[in-house]
C-alpha positions as CSV (number, residue, x, y, z in Angstrom):
1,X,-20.4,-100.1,183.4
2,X,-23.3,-102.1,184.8
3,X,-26.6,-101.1,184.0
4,X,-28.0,-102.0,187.1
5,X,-25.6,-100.9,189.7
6,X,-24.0,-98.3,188.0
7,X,-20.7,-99.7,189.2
8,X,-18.2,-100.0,186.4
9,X,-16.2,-103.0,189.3
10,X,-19.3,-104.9,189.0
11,X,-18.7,-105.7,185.7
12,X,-15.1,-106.6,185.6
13,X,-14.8,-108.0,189.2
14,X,-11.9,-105.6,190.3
15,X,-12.1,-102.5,191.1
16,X,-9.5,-99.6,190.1
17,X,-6.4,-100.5,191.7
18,X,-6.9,-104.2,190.2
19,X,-8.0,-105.6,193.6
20,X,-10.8,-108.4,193.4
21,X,-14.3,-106.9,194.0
22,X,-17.3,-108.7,196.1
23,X,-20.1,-109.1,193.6
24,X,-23.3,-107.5,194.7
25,X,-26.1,-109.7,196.9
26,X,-28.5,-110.9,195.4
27,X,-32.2,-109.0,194.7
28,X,-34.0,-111.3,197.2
29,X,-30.9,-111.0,199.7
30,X,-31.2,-107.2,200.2
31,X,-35.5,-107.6,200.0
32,X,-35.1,-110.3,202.9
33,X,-32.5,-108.4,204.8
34,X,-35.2,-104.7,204.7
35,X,-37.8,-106.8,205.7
36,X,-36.2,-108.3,208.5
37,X,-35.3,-104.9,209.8
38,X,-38.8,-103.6,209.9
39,X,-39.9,-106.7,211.5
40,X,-37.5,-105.6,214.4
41,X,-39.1,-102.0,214.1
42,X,-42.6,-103.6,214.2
43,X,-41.3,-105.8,217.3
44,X,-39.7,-103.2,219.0
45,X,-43.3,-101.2,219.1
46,X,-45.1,-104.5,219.8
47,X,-43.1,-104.8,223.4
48,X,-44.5,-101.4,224.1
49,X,-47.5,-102.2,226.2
50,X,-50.0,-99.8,224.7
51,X,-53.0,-102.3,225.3
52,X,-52.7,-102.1,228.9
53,X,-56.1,-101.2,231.0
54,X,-57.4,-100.8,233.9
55,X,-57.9,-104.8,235.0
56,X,-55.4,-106.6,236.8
57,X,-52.5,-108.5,234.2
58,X,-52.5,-111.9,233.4
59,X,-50.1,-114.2,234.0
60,X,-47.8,-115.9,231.4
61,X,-44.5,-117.9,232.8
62,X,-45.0,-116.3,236.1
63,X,-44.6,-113.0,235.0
64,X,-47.2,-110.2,233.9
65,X,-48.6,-110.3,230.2
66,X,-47.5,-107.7,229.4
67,X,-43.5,-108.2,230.8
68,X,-43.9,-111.5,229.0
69,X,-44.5,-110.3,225.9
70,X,-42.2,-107.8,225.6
71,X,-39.6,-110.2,226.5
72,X,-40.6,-112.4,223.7
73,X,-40.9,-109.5,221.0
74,X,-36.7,-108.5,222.7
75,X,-35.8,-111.9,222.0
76,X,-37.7,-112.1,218.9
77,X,-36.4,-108.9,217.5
78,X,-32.5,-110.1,218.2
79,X,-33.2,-113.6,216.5
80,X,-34.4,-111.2,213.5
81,X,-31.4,-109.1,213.9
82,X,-29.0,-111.4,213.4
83,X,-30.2,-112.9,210.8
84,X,-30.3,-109.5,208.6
85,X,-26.4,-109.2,209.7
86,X,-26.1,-112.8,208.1
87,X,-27.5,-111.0,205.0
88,X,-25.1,-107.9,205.3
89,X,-22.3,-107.7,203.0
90,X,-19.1,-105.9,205.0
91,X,-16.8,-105.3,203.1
92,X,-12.9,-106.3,204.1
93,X,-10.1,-103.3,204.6
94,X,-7.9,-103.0,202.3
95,X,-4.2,-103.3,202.8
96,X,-3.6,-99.6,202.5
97,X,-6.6,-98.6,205.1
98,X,-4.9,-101.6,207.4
99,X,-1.9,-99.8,207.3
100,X,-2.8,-96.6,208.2
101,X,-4.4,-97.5,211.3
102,X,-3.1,-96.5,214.4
């Protein structure tokens, strides 16, 4: 059994029918991927436009500040995403979960 995981697979690469078993991201892979979520999080509040007074917006790209930036904190947050799903492990169906599908 492996110590760190607590998976006995981990160890011997297969799991209990014998079938070949992903080995487990690395430590900086799954710090990188949690901090790339709450970036998103941190984003997603950032587009909020909490800041907003009583003077008239200013303009960036034509738009108001505030539209601009929460634009930029969307796109932003979906470059972010997607990287974090580059770090996600999904793991493949099996054969017997493929054939019991409808």
């Amino acid at each position: 059994m492996n110590a760190r995981s607590g998976n006995p697979a981990a160890e011997t690469g297969t799991d209990r029918r014998g079938e070949g078993v992903r080995p487990e991201p690395p430590r900086w892979a799954r710090w990188l991927r949690r901090a790339l979520l709450w970036g998103v999080g941190l984003l997603y509040a950032a587009s909020i436009p909490w800041y907003r007074g009583d003077a008239p917006p200013a303009r960036l790209f034509g738009l108001p500040d505030w539209v601009a930036i929460a634009i930029l904190c969307y796109a932003a947050a979906a470059i972010l995403n997607s990287i974090a799903w580059l770090l996600t492990d999904v793991p493949e169906p099996t054969a017997d979960e493929e054939a019991r599908r409808p």
